[in-house]
C-alpha positions as CSV (number, residue, x, y, z in Angstrom):
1,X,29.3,-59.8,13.8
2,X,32.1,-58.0,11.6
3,X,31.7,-54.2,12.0
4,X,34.4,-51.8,10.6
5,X,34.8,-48.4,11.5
6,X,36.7,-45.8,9.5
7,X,37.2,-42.3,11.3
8,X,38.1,-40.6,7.6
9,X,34.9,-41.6,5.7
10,X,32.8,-38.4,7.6
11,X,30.1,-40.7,8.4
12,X,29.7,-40.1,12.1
13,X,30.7,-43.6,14.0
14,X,27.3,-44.4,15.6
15,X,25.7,-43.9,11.4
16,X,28.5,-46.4,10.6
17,X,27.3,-48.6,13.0
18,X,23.6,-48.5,12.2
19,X,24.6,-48.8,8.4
20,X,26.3,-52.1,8.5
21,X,23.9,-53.5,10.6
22,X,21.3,-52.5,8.4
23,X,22.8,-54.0,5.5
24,X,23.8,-57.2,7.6
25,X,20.2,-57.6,8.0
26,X,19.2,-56.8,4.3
27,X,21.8,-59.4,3.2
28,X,20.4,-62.3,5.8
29,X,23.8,-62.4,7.8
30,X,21.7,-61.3,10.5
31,X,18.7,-63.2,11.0
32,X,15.3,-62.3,13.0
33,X,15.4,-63.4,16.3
34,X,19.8,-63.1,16.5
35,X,21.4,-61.2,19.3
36,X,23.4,-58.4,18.5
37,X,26.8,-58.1,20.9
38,X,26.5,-56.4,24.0
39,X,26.9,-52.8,24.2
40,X,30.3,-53.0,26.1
41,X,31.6,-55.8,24.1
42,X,30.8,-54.2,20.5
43,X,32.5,-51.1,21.7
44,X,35.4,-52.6,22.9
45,X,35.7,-54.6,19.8
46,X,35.1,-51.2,17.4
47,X,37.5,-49.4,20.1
48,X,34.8,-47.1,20.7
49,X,32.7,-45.3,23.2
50,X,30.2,-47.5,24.6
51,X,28.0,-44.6,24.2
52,X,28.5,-44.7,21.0
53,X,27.5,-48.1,20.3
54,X,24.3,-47.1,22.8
55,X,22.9,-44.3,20.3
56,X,23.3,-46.9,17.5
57,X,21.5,-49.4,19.0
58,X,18.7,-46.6,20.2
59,X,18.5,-45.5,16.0
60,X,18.1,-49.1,15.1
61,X,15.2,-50.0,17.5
62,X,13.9,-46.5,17.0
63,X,13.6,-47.7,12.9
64,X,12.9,-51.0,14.2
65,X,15.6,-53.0,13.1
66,X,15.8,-54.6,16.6
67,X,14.5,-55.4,19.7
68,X,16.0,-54.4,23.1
69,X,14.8,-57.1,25.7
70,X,15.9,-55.4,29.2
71,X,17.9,-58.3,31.1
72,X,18.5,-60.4,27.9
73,X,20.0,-58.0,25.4
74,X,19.3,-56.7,22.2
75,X,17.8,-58.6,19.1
76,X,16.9,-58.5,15.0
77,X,13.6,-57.5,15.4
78,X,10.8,-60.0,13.3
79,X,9.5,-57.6,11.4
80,X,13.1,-55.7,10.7
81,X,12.9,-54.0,7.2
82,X,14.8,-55.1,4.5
83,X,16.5,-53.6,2.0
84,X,15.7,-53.5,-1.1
85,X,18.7,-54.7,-3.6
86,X,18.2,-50.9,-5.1
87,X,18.8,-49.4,-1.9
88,X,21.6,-51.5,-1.0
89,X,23.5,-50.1,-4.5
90,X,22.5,-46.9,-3.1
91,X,24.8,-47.4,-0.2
92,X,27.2,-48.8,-1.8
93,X,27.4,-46.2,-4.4
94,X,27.7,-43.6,-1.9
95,X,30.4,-45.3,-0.9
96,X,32.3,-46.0,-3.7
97,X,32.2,-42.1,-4.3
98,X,33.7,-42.0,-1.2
99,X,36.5,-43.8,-1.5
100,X,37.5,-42.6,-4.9
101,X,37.4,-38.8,-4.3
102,X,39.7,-39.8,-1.0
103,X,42.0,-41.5,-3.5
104,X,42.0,-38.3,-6.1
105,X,43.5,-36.4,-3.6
106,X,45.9,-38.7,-2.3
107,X,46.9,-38.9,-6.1
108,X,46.1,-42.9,-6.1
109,X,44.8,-44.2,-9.4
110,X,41.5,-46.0,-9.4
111,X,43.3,-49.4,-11.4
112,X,45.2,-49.8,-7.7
113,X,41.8,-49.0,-5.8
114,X,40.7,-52.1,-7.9
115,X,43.4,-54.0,-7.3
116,X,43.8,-53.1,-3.7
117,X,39.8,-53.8,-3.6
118,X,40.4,-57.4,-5.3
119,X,43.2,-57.7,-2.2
120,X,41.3,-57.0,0.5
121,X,38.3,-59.2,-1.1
122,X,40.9,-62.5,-1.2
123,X,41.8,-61.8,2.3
124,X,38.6,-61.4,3.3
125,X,37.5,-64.8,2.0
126,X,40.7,-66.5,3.3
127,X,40.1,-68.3,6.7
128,X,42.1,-66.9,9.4
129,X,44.4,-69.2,11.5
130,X,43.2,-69.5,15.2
131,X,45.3,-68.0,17.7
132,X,46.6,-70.1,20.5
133,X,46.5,-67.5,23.9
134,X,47.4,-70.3,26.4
């Protein structure tokens, strides 16, 4: 599960977190039934509090999203609503505003936002080598 936190949006972290998992869901990345990471392991991923990753999990299954089993973990619930595509532009609106009144005060054009977004996409879609630890 690819989460991304960003400390300048204003969106407290745990929101971020419920957010993306919420749209994961509403885009079937995340599947009914799926286990979400471990509360310790998703924080130290997001390099975050672990209570912080706890209160997100608590808003998702308190909006039933997902499905905390107590010695197996945390699932997408069955019944976990989706959104709808008109909600999802919401979002995404939101946060496209966002972004573009952080780059009018940091005097960066919205052509290079594009092209910087058109960046980002290509690497995104690029497969990343694997890393050899041994």
């Amino acid at each position: 599960m690819q989460l991304r936190i960003s400390e300048q949006d204003g969106v407290p972290i745990y929101l971020q977190i419920v957010n993306q998992v919420k749209l994961l869901v509403a885009s079937g990345r995340l599947e009914p039934g799926e286990e979400l990471p471990a509360i310790r392991g998703l924080a130290e991923q997001l390099m975050v509090n672990p209570n912080t990753v706890a209160r997100a999990y608590r808003e998702l299954e308190n909006e039933g999203v997902v499905t905390k089993k107590r010695t197996t973990g945390t699932y997408i619930s069955e019944g976990a609503p989706r959104l709808s595509r008109p909600e999802c532009i919401r979002i995404l609106t939101e946060r496209i505003d966002a972004l573009l009144a952080e780059a009018r005060q940091m005097n960066v054009p919205t052509h290079e936002i594009l092209d910087l977004v058109r960046q980002r996409d290509e690497m995104m879609n690029t497969p990343q080598p694997v890393t050899n630890h041994e």
